[in-house]
C-alpha positions as CSV (number, residue, x, y, z in Angstrom):
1,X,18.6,14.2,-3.9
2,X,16.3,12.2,-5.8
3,X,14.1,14.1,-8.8
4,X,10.4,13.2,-9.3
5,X,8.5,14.0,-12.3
6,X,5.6,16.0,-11.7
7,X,2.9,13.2,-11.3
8,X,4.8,11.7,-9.1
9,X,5.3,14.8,-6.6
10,X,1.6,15.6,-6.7
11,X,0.5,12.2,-6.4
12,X,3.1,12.2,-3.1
13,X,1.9,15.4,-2.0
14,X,-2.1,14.7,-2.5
15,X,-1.1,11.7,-0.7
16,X,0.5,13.6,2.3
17,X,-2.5,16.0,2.5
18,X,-4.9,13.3,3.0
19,X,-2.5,11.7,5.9
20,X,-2.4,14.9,7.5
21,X,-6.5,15.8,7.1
22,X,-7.0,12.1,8.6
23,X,-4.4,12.6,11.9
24,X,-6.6,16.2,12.5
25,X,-9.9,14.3,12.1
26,X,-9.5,11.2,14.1
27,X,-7.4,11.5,17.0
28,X,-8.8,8.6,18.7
29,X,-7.1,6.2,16.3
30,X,-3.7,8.3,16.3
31,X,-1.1,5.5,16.7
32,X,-3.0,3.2,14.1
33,X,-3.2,6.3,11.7
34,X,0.7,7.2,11.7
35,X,1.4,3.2,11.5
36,X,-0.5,3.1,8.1
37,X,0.9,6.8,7.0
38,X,4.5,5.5,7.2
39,X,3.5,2.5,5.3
40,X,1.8,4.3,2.5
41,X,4.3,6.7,2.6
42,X,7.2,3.3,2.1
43,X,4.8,2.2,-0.9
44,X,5.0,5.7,-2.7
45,X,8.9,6.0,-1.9
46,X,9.2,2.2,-3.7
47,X,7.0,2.9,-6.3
48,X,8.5,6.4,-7.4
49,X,12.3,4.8,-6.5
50,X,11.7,1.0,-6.3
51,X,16.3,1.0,-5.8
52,X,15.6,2.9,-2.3
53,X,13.4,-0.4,-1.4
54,X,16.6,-2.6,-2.7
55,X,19.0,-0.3,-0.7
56,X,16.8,-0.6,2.9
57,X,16.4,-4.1,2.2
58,X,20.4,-4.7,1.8
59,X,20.6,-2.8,5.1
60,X,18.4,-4.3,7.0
61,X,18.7,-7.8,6.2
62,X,20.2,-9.1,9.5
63,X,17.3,-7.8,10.9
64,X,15.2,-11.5,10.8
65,X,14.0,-11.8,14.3
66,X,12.6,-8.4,14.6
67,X,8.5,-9.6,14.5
68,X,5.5,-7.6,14.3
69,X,2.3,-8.9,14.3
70,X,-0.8,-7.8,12.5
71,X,-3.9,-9.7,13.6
72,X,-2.6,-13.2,13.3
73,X,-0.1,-12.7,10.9
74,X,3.5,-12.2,12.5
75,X,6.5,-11.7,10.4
76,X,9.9,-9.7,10.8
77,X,10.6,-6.0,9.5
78,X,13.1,-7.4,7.1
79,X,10.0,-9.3,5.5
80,X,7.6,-6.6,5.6
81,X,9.8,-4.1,3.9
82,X,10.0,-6.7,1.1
83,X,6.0,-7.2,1.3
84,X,6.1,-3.5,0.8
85,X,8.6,-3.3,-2.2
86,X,6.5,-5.9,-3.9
87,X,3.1,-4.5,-3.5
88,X,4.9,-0.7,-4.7
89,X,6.1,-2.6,-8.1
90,X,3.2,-5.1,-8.2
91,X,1.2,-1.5,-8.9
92,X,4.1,-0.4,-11.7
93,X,2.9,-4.1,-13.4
94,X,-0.5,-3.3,-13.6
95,X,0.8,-1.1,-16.4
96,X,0.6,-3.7,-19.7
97,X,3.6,-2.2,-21.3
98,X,6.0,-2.9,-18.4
99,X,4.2,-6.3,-17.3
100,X,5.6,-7.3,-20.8
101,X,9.5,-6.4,-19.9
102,X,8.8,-8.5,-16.7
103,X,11.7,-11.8,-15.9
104,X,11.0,-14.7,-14.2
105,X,14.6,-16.2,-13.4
106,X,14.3,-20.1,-12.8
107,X,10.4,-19.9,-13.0
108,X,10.2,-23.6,-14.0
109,X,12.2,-25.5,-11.5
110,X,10.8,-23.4,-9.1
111,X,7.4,-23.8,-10.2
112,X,8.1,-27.7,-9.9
113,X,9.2,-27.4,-7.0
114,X,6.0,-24.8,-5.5
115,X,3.6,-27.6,-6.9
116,X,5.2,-30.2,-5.4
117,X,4.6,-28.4,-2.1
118,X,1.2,-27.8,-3.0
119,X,0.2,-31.2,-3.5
120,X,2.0,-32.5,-0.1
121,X,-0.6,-29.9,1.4
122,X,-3.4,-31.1,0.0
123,X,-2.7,-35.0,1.0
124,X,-1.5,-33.7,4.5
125,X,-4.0,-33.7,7.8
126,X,-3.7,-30.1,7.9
127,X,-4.6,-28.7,4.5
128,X,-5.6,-25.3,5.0
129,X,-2.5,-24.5,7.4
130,X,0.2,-26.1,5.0
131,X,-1.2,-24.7,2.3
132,X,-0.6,-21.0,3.7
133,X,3.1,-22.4,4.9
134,X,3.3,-22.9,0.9
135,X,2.4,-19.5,0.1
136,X,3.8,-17.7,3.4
137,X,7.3,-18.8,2.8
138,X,8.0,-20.9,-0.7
139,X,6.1,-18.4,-3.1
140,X,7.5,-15.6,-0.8
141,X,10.8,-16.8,-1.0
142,X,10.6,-16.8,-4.9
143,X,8.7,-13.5,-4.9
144,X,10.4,-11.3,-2.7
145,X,13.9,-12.8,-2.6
146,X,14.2,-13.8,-6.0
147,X,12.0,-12.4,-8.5
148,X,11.8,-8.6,-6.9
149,X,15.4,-7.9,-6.8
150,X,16.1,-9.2,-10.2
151,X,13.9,-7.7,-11.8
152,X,14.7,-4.2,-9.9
153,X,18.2,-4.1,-9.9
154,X,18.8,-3.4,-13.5
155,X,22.3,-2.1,-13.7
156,X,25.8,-2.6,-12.3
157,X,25.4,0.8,-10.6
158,X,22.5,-0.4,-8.2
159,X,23.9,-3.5,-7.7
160,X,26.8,-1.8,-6.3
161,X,25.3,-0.1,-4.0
162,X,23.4,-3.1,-2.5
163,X,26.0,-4.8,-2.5
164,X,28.2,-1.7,-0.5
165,X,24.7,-1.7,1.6
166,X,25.0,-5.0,2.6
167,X,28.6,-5.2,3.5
168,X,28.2,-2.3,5.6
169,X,25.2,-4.7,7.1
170,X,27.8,-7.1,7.8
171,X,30.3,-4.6,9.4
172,X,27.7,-3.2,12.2
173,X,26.9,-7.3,13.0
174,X,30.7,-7.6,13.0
175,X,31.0,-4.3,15.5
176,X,28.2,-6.2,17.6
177,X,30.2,-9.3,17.8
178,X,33.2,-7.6,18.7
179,X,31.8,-4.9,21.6
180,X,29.8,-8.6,23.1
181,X,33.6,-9.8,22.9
182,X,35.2,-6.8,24.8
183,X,31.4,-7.1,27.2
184,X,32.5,-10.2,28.1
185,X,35.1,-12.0,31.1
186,X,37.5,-13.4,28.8
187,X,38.7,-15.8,32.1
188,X,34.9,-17.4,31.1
189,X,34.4,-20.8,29.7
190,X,31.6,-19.7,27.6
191,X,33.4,-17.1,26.0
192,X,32.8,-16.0,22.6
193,X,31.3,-13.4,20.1
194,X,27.3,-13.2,20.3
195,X,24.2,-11.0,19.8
196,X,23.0,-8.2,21.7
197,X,19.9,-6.9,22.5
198,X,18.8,-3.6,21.5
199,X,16.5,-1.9,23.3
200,X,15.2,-5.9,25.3
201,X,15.0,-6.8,21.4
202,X,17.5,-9.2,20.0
203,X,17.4,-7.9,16.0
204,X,19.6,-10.8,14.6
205,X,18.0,-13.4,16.9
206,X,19.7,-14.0,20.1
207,X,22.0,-17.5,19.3
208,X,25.3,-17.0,17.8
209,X,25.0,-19.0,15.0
210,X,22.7,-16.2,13.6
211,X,25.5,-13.5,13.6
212,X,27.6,-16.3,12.2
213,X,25.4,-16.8,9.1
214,X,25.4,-12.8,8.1
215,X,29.5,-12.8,8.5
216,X,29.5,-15.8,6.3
217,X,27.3,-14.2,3.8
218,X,29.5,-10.8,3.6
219,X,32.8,-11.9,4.6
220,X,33.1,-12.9,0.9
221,X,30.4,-10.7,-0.4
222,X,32.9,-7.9,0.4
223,X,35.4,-9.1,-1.8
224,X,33.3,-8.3,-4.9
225,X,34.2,-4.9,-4.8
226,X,37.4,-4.9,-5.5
227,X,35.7,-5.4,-9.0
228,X,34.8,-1.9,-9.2
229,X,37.0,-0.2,-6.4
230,X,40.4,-1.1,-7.9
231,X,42.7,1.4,-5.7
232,X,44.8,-0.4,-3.6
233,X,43.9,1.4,-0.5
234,X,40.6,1.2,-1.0
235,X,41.4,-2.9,-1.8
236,X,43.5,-3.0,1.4
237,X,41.0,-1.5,3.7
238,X,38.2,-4.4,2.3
239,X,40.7,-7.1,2.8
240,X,41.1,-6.1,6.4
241,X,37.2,-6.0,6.7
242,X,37.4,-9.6,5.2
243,X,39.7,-10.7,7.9
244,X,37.7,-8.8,10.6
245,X,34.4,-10.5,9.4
246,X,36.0,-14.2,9.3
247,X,38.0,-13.7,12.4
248,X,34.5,-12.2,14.5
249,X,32.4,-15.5,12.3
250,X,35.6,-17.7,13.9
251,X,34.8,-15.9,17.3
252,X,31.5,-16.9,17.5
253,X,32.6,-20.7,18.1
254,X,29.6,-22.0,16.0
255,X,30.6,-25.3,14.4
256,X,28.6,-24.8,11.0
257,X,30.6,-21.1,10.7
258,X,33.8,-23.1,11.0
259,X,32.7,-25.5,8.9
260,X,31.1,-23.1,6.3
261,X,34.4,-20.8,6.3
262,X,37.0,-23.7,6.0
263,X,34.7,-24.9,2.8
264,X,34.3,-21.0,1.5
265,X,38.2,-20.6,1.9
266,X,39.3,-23.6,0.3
267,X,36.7,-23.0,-2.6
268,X,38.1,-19.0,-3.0
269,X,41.6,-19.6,-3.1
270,X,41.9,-22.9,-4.6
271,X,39.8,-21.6,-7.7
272,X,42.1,-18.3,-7.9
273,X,45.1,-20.7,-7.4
274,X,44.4,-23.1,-9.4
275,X,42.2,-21.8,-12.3
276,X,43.0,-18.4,-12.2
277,X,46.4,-17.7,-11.9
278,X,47.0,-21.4,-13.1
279,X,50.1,-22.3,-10.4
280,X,50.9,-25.9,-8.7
281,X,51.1,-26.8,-5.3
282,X,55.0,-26.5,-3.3
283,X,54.4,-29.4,-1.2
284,X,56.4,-28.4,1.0
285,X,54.9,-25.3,2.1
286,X,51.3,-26.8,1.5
287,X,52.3,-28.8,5.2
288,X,53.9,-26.0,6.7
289,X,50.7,-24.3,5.9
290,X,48.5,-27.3,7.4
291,X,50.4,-28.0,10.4
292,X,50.8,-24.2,11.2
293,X,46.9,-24.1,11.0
294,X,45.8,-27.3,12.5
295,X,47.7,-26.1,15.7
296,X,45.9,-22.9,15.5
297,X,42.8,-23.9,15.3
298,X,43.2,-27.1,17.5
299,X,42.1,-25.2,20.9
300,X,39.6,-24.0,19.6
301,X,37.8,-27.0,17.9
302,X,38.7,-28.6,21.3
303,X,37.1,-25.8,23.2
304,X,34.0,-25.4,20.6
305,X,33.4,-29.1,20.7
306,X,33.0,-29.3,25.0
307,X,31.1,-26.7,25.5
308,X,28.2,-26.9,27.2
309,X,25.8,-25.5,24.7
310,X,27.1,-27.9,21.3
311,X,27.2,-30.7,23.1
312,X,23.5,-30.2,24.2
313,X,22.4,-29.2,20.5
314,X,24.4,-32.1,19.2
315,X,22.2,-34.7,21.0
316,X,19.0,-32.8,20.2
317,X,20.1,-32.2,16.7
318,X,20.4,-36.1,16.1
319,X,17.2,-36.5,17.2
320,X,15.5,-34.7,15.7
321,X,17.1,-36.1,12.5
322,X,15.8,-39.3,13.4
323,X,12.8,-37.5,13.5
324,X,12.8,-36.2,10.0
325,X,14.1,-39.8,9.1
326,X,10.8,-42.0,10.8
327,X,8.8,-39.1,9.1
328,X,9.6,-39.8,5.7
329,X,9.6,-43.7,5.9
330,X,5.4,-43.3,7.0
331,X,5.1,-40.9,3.9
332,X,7.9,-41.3,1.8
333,X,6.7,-39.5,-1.8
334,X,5.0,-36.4,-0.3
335,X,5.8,-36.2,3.3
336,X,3.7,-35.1,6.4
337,X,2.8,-31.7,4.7
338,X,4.6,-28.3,5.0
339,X,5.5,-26.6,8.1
340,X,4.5,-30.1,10.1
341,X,7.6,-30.9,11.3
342,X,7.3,-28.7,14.5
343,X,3.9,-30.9,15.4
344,X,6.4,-34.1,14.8
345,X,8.8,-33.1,17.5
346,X,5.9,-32.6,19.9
347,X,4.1,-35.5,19.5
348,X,8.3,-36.8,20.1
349,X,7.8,-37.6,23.9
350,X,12.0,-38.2,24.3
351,X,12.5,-34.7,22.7
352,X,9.6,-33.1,25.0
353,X,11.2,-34.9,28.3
354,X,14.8,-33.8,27.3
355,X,14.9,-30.5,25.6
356,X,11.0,-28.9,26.2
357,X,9.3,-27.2,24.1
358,X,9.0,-28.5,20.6
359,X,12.0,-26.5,17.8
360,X,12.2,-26.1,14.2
361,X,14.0,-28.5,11.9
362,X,17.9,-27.6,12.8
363,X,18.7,-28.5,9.1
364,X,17.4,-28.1,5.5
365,X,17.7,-31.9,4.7
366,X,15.6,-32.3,7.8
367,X,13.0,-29.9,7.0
368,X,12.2,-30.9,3.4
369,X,12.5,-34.9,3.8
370,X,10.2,-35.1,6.6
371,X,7.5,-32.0,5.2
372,X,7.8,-32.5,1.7
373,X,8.9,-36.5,1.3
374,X,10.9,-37.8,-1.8
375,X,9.0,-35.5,-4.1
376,X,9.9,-32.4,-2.2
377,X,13.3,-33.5,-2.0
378,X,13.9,-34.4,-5.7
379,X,12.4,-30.8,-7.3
380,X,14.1,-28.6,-4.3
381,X,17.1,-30.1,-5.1
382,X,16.7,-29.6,-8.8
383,X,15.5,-25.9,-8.1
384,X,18.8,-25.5,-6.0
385,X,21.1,-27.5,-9.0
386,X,19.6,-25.3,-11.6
387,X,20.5,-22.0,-9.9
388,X,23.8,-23.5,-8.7
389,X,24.9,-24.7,-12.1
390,X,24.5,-21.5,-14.2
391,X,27.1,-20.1,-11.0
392,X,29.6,-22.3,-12.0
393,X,28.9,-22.0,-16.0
394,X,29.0,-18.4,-15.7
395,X,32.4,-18.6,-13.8
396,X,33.6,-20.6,-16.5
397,X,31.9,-18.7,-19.4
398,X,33.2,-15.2,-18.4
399,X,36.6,-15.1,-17.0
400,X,37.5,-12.1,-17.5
401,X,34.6,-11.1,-14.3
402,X,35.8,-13.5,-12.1
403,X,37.0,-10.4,-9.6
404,X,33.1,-10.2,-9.0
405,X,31.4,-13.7,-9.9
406,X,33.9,-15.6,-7.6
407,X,33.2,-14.0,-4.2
408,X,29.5,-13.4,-5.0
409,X,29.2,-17.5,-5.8
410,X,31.1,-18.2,-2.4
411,X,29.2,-15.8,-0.2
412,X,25.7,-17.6,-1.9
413,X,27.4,-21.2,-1.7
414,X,28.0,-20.7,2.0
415,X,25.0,-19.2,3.3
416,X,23.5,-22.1,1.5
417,X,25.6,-24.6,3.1
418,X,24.9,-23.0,6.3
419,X,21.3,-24.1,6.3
420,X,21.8,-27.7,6.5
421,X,22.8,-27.4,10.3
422,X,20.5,-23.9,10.8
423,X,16.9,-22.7,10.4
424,X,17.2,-19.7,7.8
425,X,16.1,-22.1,4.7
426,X,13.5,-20.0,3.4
427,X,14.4,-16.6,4.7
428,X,16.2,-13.6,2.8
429,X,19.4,-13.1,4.4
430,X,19.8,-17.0,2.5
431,X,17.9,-16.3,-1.0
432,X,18.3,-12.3,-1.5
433,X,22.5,-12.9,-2.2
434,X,21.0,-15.8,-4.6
435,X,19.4,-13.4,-6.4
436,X,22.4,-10.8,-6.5
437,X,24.3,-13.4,-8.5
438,X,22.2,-14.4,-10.7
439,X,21.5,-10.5,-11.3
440,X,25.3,-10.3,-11.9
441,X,25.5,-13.4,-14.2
442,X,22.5,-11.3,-16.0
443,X,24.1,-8.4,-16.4
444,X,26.9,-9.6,-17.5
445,X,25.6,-11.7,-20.4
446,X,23.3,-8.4,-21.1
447,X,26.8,-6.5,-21.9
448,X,28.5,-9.4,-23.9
449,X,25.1,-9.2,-26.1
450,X,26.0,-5.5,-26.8
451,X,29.7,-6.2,-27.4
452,X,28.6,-8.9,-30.2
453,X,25.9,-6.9,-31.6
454,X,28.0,-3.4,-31.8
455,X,30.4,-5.9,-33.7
456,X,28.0,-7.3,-36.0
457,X,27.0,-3.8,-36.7
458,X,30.1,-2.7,-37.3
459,X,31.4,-5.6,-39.8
């Protein structure tokens, strides 16, 4: 049960008395009444216990294709929830004393980055509407995925629970995939693990390859909690959930998850191998290992790469590549302007006449050479190197937390990766486990501080 000073139970309940005076009064406007109740009410709830926002976003983060639409503003539940978070501790800042204690992780080559964007808007032909793709998804992105949960989740014990949050995320997308594989006729060419609609809504989108990105993000996300759950039943049951993750990702038959996982796997276990526990190779069982795999896996590639539905998105996917490509070479240094690349595959007449209506970018390379030009490019990557680098310094720095940096940095490394053959760039199920790291890698130095100043104080 959660315990609320007394301000903050009768500023809940005077709160809750209005809401209820206002549903008597005006019954005409009933549904629009309770819609804004339960949002006031989520604003209190994050303002009084801003963790219970962190632990609803864990748990709902799959949830990306879920929209609402307010006027003509339309975004998912997933991003609204965060909206909400933010504007409950945007209120907490407006207190001078805690604006003060406020951290702004990789302001600088983000901020690079955000201008960049800025000024490709303001040279594009459509100022005004890539301006507000600048602030509706880059500043959000950095807001909400970044800056929020950093800055919330201020000890190990809240980041456990997200993290437990968002692996049990993973496990009901895993029970989806699996119940669509038992759904299925398993005599069927086109057999394989996919979304289902709930209620004629499809929650995680409706195309495989987003239930493959969330397994990729928590079939090694899991992992991490073997840092603090050291039983060994407790460490068998997540390695089975790690194996039923990867094998329902596997059963999806998207190319980027296999891809993604083979990358993820080698990265894992090579670095424990290697690094870690410091052994050589037997080269002799390294090719019984390879040749026992490749014939594995062989079918499968085989059956991934003719079916019906690859083979179509291959062909569309390399054109709209060349695209990006014939984009940047008629504005090389700031691009078309952001969020232009859907107008650039309609005026496309082969893309039109071949695959209808105009798509997204189906890559992160795609999107940012054509919208944002060589400028774009060069301070995104640079934003992306910074955050990526103090992983892998960390990982070197503090050995002794490898248990928990090591399958954090692969679960963010390959939801990364994933975007440069998906369309989840700028959305939190990509930048949110981002953040988680870099709150470990925070954390982390925040307790070696203490160590060396409890020494010094004691010398």
């Amino acid at each position: 049960m959660f315990k609320f000073k007394n301000d903050n139970l009768l500023f809940l309940s005077f709160g809750a008395l209005l809401l209820l005076l206002s549903l008597i009064l005006v019954q005409s406007y009933l549904p629009q009444i309770i819609i804004i109740a339960i949002v006031m009410a989520l604003i209190a709830i994050f303002y009084v216990k801003p963790e219970v926002g962190m632990y609803l976003t864990a748990i709902f983060l799959p949830v990306s294709e879920w929209l609402f639409s307010i006027g003509n503003f339309s975004a998912a539940l997933i991003e609204f929830l965060f909206l909400l978070v933010l504007i409950a501790y945007s209120v907490k800042l407006l207190d001078p004393h805690k604006l003060k204690s406020v951290k702004w992780p990789a302001i600088g080559a983000f901020l690079l980055f955000f201008s960049a964007s800025i000024l490709s808007a303001l040279f594009s032909k459509t100022i005004s509407a890539s301006l507000w793709f600048s602030v509706r998804w880059f500043l959000f992105l950095y807001l909400a995925y970044i800056f929020l949960p950093f800055n919330l989740i201020n000890n190990s014990k809240i980041l456990r629970r997200v993290i437990i949050f968002l692996s049990l995320s993973g496990l009901l997308v895993a029970l989806m995939g699996l119940w669509s594989l038992i759904q299925q006729d398993w005599s069927s060419s086109i057999f394989y693990a996919k979304p289902l609609a709930i209620f004629g809504v499809y929650p995680i989108g409706d195309n495989h390859n987003s239930m493959a990105e969330i397994l990729v993000l928590s079939s090694f996300l899991i992992l991490s909690l073997k840092y603090w759950f050291t039983g060994l039943r407790v460490g068998r049951i997540i390695d089975i959930l790690f194996l039923f993750f990867v094998l329902i990702a596997l059963a999806t038959l998207s190319r980027t998850a296999w891809i993604v996982i083979f990358l993820q796997v080698a990265f894992y276990f090579g670095y424990d191998f290697f690094v870690v526990k410091k052994r050589r190779l037997d080269l002799r069982y390294t090719l019984i290992t390879i040749i026992f795999l490749l014939t594995i896996s062989l079918p499968f590639v085989n059956r991934i790469s003719n079916m019906e539905i690859n083979q179509g998105s291959t062909a569309s996917r390399l054109l709209m590549t060349e695209i990006a490509i014939k984009a940047f070479w008629a504005h090389p240094i700031l691009g078309t302007g952001p969020g232009s690349y859907v107008s650039l595959v309609a005026n496309n007449i082969r893309f039109t006449a071949n695959y209808g209506d105009p798509l997204d970018s189906h890559g992160l390379g795609q999107k940012v050479l054509a919208e944002l030009g060589g400028l774009g490019v060069i301070t995104f990557a640079f934003f992306c190197l910074f955050i990526f680098v103090k992983f892998f310094r960390a990982l070197r720095k503090y050995p002794r937390q490898v248990k928990l940096l090591l399958p954090l940095i692969t679960s963010s490394l390959g939801i990364f990766l994933f975007q440069f053959f998906s369309t989840s760039y700028y959305k939190g199920r990509v930048w949110f486990p981002i953040a988680l790291t870099l709150i470990t890698i925070k954390l982390i130095e925040e307790k070696h501080e203490q160590h060396r100043l409890a020494k010094i104080a004691k010398n």
